[in-house]
N, CA, C and O of each residue as an XYZ file, in Angstrom:
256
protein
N       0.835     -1.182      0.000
C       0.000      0.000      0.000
C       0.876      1.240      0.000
O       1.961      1.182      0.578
N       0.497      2.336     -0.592
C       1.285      3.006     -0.706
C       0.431      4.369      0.600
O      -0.654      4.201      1.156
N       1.118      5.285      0.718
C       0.330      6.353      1.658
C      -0.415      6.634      1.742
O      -1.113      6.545      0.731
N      -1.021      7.226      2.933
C      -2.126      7.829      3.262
C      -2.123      9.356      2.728
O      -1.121     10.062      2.836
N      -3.661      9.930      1.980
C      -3.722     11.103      1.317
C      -4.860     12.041      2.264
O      -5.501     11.416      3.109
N      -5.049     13.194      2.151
C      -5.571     13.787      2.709
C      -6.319     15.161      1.771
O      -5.626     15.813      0.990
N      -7.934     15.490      2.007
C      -8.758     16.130      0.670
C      -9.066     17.276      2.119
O      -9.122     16.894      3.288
N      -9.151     18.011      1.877
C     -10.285     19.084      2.770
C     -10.924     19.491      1.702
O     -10.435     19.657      0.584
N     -12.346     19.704      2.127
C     -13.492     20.403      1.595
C     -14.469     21.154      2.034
O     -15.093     20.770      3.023
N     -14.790     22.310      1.429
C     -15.186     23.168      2.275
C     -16.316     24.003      1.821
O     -16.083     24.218      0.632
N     -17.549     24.652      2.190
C     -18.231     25.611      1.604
C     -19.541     25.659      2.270
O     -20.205     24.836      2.899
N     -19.708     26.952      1.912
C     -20.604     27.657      2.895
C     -22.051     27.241      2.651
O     -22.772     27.021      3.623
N     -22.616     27.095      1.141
C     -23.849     26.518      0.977
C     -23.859     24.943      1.029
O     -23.033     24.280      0.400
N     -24.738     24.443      1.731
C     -25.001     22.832      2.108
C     -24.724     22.042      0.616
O     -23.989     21.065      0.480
N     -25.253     22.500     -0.118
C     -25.980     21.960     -1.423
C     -24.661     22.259     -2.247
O     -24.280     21.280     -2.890
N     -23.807     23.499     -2.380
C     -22.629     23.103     -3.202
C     -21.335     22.149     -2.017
O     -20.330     21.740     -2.597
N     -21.389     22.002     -1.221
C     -20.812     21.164     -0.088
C     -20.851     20.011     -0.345
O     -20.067     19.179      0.112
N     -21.584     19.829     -0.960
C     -22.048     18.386     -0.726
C     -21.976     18.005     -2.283
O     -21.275     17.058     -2.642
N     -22.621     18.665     -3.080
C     -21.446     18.855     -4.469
C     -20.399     18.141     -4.530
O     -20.202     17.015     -4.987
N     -19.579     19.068     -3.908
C     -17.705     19.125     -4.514
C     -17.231     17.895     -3.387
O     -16.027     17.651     -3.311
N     -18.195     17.131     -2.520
C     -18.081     15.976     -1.889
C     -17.783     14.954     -2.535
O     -16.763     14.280     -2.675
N     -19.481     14.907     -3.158
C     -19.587     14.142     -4.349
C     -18.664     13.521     -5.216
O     -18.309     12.346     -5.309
N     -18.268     14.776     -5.976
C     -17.195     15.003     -7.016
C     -16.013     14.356     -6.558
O     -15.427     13.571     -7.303
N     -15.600     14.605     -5.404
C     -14.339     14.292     -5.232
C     -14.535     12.785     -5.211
O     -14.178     12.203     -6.234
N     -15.031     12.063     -4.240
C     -15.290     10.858     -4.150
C     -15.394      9.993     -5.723
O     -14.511      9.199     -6.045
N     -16.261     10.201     -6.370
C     -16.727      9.989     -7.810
C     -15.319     10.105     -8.399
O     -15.137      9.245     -9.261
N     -14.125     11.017     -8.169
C     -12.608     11.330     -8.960
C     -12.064     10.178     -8.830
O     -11.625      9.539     -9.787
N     -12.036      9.823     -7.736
C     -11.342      8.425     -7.039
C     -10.750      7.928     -7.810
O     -11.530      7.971     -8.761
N      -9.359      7.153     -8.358
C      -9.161      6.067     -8.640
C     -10.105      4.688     -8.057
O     -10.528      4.675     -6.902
N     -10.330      3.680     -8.923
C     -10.629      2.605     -8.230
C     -10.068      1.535     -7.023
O     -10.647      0.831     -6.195
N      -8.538      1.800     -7.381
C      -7.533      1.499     -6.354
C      -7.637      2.090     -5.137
O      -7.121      1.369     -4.283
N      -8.274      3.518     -4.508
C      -8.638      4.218     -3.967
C      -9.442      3.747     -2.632
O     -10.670      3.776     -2.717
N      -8.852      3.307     -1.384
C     -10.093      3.317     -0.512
C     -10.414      4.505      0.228
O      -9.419      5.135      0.588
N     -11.394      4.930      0.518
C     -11.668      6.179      2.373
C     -11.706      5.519      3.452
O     -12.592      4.747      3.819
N     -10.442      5.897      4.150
C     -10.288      5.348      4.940
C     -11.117      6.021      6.329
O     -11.407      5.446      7.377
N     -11.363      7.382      5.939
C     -12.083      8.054      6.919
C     -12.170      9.269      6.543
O     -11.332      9.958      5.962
N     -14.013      9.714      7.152
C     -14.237     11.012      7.170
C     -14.344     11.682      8.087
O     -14.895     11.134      9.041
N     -13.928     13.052      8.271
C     -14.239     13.692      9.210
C     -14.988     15.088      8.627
O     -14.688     15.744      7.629
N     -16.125     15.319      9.656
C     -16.967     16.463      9.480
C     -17.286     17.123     10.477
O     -17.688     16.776     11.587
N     -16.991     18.576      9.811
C     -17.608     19.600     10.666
C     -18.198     20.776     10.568
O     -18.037     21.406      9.523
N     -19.056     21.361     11.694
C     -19.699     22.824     10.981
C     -19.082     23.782     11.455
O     -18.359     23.409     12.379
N     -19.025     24.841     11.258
C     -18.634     26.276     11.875
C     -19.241     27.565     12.026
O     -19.898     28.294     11.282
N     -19.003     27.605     12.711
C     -20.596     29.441     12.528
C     -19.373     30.546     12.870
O     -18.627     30.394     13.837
N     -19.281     31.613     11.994
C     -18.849     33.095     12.521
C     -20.687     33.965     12.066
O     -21.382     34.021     11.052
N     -20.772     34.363     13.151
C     -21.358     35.757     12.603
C     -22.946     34.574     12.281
O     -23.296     33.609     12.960
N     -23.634     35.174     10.955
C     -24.963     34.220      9.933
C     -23.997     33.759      9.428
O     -24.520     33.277      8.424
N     -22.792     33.492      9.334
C     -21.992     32.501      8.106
C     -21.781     31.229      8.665
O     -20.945     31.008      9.541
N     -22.570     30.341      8.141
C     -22.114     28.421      8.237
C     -21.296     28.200      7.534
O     -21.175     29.012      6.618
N     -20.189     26.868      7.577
C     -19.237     27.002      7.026
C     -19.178     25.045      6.785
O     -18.463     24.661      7.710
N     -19.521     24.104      6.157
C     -19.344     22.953      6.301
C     -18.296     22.738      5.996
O     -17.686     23.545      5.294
N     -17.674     21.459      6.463
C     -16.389     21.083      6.208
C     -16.099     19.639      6.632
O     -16.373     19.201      7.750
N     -15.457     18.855      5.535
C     -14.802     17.464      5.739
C     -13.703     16.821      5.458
O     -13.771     16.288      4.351
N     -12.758     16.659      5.983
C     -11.621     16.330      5.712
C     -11.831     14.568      5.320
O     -12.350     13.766      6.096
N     -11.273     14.214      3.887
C     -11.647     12.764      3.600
C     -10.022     12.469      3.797
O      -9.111     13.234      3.482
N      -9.909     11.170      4.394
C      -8.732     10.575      4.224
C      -9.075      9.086      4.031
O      -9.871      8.310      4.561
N      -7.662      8.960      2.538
C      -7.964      8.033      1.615
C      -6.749      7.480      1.616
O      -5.907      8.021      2.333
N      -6.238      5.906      0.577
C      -4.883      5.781      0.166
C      -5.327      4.918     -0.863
O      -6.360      4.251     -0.924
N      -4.172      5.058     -1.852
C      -3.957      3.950     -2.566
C      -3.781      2.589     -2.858
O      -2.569      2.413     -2.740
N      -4.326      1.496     -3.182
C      -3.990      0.275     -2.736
C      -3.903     -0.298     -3.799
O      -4.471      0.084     -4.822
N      -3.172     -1.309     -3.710
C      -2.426     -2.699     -5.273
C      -4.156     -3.302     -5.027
O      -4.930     -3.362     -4.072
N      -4.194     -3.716     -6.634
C      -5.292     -4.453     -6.794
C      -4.681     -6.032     -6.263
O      -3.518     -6.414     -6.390
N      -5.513     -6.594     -5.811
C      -5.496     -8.072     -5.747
C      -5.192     -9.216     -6.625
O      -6.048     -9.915     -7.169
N      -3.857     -9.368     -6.732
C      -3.980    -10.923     -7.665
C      -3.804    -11.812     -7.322
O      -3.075    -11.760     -6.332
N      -4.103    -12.838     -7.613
C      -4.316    -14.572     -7.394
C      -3.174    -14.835     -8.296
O      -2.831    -15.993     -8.536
């Protein structure tokens, strides 16, 4: 296996948040596992702020 990678993602409307989530995930190599997400919200002020850090790595396909 080769290293562990690390995505932050971030944005203030739910709906493009969850978007560029999407997207990223969907980019993936297939070799690609998530190994873990982390999420969180943030408030300054009326500003929400979502946010998830995905951590992923690369892995050898399986041969017999």
């Amino acid at each position: 296996m080769t290293g562990l990678h690390l995505k932050l993602i971030a944005a203030a409307d739910p709906d493009v948040f969850q978007d560029r989530l999407n997207r990223f995930i969907e980019s993936l190599p297939d070799e690609a596992l998530v190994v873990d997400v982390k999420f969180s919200i943030s408030h300054s002020g009326s500003q929400t702020t979502f946010a998830a850090l995905v951590q992923y790595k690369a892995v050898e396909e399986w041969v017999e």
